[in-house]
Wavefront OBJ file of the C-alpha trace (Angstrom):
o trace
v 0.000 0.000 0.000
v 1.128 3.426 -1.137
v 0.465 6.371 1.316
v 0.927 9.511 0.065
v 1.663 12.556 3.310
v -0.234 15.469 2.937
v 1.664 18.985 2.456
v 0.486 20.715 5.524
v -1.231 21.372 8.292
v -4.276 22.676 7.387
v -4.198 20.383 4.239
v -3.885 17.707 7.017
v -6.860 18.888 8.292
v -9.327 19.716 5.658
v -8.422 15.959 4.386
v -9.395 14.515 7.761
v -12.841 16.343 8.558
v -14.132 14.788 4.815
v -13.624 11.372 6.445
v -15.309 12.108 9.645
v -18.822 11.987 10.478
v -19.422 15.960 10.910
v -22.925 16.649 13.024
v -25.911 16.374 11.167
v -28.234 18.312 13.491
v -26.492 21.673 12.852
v -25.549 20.722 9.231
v -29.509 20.510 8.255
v -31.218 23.476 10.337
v -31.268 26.104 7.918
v -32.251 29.570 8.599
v -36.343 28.976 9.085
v -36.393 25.925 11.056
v -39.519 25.123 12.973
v -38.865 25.916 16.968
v -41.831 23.822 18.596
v -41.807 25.729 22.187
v -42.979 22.836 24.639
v -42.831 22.683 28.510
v -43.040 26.004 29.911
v -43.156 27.297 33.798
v -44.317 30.902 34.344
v -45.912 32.688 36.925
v -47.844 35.987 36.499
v -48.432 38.422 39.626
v -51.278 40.022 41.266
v -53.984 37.929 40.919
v -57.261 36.391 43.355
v -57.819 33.173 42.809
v -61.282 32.610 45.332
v -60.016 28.770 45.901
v -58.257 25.889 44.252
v -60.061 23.030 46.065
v -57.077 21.891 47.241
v -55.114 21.879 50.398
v -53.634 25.206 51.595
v -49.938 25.366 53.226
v -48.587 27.436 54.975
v -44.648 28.388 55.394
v -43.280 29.621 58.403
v -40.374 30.959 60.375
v -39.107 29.311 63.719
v -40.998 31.782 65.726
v -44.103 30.545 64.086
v -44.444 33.767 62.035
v -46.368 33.026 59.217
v -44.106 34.032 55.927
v -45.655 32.634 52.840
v -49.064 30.589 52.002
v -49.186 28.425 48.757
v -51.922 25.813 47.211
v -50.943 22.138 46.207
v -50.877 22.115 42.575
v -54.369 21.575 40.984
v -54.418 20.083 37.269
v -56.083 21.794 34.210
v -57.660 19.126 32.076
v -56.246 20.377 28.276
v -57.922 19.555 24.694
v -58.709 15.436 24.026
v -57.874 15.075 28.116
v -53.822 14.873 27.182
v -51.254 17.325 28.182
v -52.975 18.938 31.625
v -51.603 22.068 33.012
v -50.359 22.268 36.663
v -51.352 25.570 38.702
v -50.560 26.587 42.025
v -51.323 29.713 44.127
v -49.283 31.503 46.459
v -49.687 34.566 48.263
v -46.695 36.060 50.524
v -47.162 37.553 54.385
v -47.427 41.060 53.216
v -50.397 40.103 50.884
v -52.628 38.412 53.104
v -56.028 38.946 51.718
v -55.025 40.703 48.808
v -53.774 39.813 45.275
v -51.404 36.963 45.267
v -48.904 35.225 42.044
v -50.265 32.138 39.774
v -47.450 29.940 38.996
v -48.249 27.626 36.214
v -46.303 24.572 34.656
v -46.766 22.343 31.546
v -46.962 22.043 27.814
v -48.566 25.316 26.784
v -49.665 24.314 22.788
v -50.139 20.290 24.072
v -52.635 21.802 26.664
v -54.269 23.867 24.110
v -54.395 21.317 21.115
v -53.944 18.122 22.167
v -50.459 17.049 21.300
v -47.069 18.705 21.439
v -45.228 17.290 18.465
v -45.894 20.144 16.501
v -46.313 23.321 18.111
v -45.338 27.027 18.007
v -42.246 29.232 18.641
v -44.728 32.009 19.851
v -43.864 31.982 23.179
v -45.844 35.006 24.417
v -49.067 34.250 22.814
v -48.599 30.584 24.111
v -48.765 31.792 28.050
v -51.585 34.071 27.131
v -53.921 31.901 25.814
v -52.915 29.152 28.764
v -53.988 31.671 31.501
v -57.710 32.161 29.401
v -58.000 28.830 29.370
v -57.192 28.734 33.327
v -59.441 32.105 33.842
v -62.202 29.998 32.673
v -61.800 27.127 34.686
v -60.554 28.461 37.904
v -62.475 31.450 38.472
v -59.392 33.981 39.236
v -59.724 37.843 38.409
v -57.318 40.432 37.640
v -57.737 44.067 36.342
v -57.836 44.826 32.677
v -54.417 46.784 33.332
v -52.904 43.516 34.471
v -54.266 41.588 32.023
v -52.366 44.587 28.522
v -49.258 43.931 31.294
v -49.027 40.373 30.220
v -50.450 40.288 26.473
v -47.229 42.753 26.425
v -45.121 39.810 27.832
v -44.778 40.766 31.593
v -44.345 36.745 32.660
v -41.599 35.562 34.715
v -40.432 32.379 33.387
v -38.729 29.395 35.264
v -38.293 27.090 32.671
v -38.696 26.529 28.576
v -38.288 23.773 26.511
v -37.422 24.366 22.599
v -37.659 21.069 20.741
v -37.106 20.191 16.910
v -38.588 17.471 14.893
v -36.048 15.371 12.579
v -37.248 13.148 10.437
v -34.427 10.203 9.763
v -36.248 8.062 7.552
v -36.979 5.044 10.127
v -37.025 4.064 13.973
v -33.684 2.076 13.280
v -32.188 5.329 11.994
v -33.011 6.874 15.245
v -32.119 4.440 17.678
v -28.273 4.539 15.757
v -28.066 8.161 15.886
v -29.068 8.297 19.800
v -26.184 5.177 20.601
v -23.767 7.226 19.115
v -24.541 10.520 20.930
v -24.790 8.161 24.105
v -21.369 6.539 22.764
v -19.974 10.114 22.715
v -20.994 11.553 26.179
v -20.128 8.238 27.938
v -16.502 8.019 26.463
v -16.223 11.883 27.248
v -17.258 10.658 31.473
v -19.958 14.121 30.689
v -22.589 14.420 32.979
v -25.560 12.936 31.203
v -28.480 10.318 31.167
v -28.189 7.337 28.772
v -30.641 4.497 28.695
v -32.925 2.929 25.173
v -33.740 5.414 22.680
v -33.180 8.576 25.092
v -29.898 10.772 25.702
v -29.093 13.642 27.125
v -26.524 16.065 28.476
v -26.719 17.177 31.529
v -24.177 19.538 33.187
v -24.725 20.343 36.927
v -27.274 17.534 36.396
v -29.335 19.956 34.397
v -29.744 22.672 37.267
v -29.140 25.310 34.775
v -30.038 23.256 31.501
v -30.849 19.790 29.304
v -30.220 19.512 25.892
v -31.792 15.478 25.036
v -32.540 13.292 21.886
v -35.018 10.592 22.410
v -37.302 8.983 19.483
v -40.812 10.260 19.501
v -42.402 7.745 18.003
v -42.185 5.185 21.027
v -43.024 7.509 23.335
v -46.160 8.170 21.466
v -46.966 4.768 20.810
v -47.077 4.400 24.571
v -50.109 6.749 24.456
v -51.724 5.143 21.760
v -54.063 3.006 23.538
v -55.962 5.841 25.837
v -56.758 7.766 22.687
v -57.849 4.474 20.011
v -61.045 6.285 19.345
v -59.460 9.747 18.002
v -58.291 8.823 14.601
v -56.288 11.933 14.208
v -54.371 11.511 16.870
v -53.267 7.646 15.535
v -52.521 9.449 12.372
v -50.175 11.461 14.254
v -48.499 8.391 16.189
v -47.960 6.342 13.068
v -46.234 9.663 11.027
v -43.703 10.083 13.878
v -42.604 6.651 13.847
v -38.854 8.106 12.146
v -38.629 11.198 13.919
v -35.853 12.269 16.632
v -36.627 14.835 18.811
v -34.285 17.284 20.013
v -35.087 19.195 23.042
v -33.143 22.207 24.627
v -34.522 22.497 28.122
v -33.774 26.017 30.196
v -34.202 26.805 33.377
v -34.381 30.127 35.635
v -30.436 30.556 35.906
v -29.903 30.356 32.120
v -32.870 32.087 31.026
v -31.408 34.606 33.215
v -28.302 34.498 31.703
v -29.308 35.007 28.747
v -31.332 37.681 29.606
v -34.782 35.479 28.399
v -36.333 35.698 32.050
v -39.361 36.884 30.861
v -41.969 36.222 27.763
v -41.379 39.752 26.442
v -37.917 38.905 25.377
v -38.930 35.515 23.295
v -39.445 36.006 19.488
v -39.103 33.193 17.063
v -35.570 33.662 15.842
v -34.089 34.354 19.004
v -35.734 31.106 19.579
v -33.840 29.321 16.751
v -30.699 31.244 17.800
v -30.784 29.391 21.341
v -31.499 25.836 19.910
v -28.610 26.251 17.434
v -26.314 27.607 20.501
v -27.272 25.005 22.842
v -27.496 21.662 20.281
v -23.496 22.755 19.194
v -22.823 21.351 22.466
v -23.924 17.960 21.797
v -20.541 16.307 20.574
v -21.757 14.940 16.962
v -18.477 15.509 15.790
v -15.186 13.352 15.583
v -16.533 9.626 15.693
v -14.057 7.242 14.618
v -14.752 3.739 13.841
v -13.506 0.618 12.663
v -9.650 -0.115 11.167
v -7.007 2.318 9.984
v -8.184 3.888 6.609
v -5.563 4.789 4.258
v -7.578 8.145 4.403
v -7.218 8.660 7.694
v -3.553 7.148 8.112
v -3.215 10.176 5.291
v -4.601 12.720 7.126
v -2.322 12.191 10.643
v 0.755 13.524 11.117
v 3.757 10.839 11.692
v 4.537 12.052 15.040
v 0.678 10.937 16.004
v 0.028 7.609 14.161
v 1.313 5.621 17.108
v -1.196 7.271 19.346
v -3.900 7.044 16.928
v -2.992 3.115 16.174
v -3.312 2.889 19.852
v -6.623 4.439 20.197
v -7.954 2.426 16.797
v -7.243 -0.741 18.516
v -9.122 0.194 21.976
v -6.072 0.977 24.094
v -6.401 2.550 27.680
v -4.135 5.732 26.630
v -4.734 6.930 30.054
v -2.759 4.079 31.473
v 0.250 4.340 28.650
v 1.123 8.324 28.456
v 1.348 10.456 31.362
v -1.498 13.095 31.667
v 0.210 15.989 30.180
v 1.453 14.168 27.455
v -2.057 13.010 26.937
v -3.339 15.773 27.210
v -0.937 17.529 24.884
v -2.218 14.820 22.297
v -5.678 15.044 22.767
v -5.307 19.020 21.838
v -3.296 17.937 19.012
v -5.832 15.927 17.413
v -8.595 18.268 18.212
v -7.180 20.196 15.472
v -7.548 17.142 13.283
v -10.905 16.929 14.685
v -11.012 14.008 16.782
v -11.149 13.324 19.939
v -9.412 10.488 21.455
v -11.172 10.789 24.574
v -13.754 8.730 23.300
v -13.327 4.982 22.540
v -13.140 4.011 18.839
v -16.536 1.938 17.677
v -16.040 -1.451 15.966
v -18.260 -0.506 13.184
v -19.129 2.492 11.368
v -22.557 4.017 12.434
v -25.698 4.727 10.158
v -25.125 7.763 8.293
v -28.448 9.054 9.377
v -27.427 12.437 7.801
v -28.315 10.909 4.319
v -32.157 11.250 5.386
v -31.731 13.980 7.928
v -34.233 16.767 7.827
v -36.151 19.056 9.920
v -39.982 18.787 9.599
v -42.562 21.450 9.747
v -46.232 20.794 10.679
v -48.476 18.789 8.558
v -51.390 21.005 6.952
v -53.390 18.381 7.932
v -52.828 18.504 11.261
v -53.643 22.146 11.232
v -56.709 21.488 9.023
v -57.966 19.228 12.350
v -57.497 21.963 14.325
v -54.954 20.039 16.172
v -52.107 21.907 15.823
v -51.258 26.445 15.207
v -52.130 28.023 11.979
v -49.575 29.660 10.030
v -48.752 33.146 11.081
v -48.126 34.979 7.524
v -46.551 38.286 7.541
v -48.239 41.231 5.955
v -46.681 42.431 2.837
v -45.728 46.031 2.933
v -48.332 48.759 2.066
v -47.358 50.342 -1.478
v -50.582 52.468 -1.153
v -49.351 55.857 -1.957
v -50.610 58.422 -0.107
l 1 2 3 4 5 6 7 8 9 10 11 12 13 14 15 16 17 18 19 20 21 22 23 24 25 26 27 28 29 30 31 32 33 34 35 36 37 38 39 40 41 42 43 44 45 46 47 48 49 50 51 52 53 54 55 56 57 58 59 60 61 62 63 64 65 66 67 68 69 70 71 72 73 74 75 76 77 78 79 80 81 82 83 84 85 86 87 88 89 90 91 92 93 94 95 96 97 98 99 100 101 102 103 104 105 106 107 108 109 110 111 112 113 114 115 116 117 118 119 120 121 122 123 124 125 126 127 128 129 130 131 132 133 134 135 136 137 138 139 140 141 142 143 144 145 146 147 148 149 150 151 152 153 154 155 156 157 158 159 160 161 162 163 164 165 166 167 168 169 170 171 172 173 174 175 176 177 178 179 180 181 182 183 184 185 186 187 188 189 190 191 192 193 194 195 196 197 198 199 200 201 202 203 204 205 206 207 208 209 210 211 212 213 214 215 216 217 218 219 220 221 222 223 224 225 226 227 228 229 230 231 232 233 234 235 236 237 238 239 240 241 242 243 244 245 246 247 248 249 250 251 252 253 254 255 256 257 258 259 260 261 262 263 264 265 266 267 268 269 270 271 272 273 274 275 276 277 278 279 280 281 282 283 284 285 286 287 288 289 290 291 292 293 294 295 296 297 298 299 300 301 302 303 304 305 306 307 308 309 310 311 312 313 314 315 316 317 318 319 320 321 322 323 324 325 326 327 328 329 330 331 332 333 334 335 336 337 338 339 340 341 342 343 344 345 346 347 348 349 350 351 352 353 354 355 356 357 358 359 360 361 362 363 364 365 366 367 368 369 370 371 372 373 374 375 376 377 378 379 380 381 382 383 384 385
């Protein structure tokens, strides 16, 4: 065999990302993908509610002072019986008898339509129409002021979930992609969760934030059989059979962080711009597999083959180099775009990417009424005056 060395470095290194698997998830997103906003927990302020019908607690201090007094969560049936809101009601010491905050927790669009596969990226409207809904089956009142405070966004948000659809062509597909994200974050010892057809990284386990990939259509399926009579809704389950969901899940100290604490400051591409920040940090990059290529033997510097041999073959570099020489060659071939850290797989993966795609939301889902219209932009006025 005849192996011809490259000429430099960043010849070395252009040659070696074309024979990696490069992450398909950022690859295919586009500039309109569809953001489908799911889990959300908000609160809104001064508002009565009469009485939950649940048990009342009451918080407080050593001395028996009474400091804060709060409802056990009381569910909101949503649309078709699926996706129920959770709502609580507290009211601090200083408001006794008077106006109190509503804190609210679940999938806003699922509540509304029935399922939360495809939903909206219109965050504000989303937490609007939720506390209607709740207005009409609770009872609570607010003034009309109050009410223009939050149509203008004035909700304090705890936690958002951003999910996107892909469609991979087949369960299989799915379940390949997922092991080798799992492969990835195990072999990097990352904080995460691992376990069939569901991964996730999770940092601080996910105080701060989630990003996961788990395949829909099993999850779905699962649901299936409380919902045989609404044909629809099996229509759904069977089209989702291919798709992986990705799912960017914030809480308080991020949103905060990124200065998205409240519904005002959601709009549907700053919505995309956070999915595509946070789903960069899944590591779909630099998966080596299988034998030596003559590619890849190609593509690596002499001084680095032995290492690379070694880490082909399944060796424990940890227990052959010292730590700063590992390290020093684990930045190396970062450059190269690999990373050693992570054990070399016997076999190649699917190449999911050939199928890869982000879906939007059937029209006939919307046509049901199961799912948000399209919002169109209006054209520009070229009335002259």
């Amino acid at each position: 065999m005849c192996f011809q060395k490259p000429t430099n470095r960043h010849q070395l290194t252009l040659i070696f990302k074309k024979t990696m698997n490069k992450n398909p998830l950022i690859e295919v997103l586009g500039d309109k993908f569809q953001v489908n906003i799911d889990t959300v927990e908000f609160s809104v302020s001064d508002v009565h509610v009469p009485s939950l019908g649940v048990t009342k607690m009451t918080t407080t201090s050593p001395d028996g002072e009474a400091l804060a007094m709060s409802t056990n969560r009381k569910p909101i049936a949503g649309a078709h019986q699926r996706h129920p809101l959770q709502v609580r009601y507290r009211q601090l010491r200083e408001h006794f008898g008077k106006n109190g905050v509503l804190f609210v927790e679940g999938s806003l669009f699922g509540f509304r339509y029935g399922q939360n596969v495809h939903t909206s990226a219109r965050l504000r409207s989303g937490c609007v129409a939720a506390l209607r809904r709740i207005r009409d089956q609770i009872g609570f009142t607010t003034t009309t002021e109050v009410w223009e405070r939050w149509k203008g966004g004035d909700i304090e948000l705890y936690r958002v979930d951003l999910a996107v659809n892909f469609d991979l062509g087949s369960e299989s597909a799915v379940r390949a992609l997922i092991k080798r994200l799992a492969h990835q974050l195990i072999g990097r010892n990352t904080n995460c969760h691992a376990y069939d057809g569901y991964v996730s990284l999770a940092p601080q386990r996910a105080r701060k934030y989630c990003v996961a990939g788990y395949a829909k259509g099993p999850q779905l399926r699962s649901k299936l059989n409380r919902s045989k009579s609404d044909l629809n809704f099996a229509r759904l389950v069977s089209e989702c059979q291919s798709l992986l969901r990705v799912e960017v899940r914030l809480r308080r100290p991020e949103l905060k962080k990124l200065g998205l604490s409240r519904a005002m400051d959601w709009t549907p591409e700053r919505a995309r711009d956070v999915f595509r920040q946070y789903v960069a940090k899944l590591p779909a990059l630099n998966v080596t597999s299988g034998p030596v290529s003559e590619d890849e033997f190609n593509a690596i510097p002499p001084k680095l083959r032995s290492v690379f041999f070694l880490h082909k073959l399944g060796a424990d570099l940890a227990s052959i180099f010292p730590a700063r020489t590992l390290a020093r060659y684990r930045a190396k071939f970062r450059i190269l775009g690999i990373d050693i850290a992570c054990p070399n797989l016997e076999s190649a993966p699917l190449n999911a990417s050939l199928s890869l795609h982000p879906v939007r939301t059937p029209k006939w889902l919307i046509d049901a009424g199961m799912a948000p219209p399209k919002v169109r932009r209006m054209a520009p006025s070229t009335t002259k005056a």
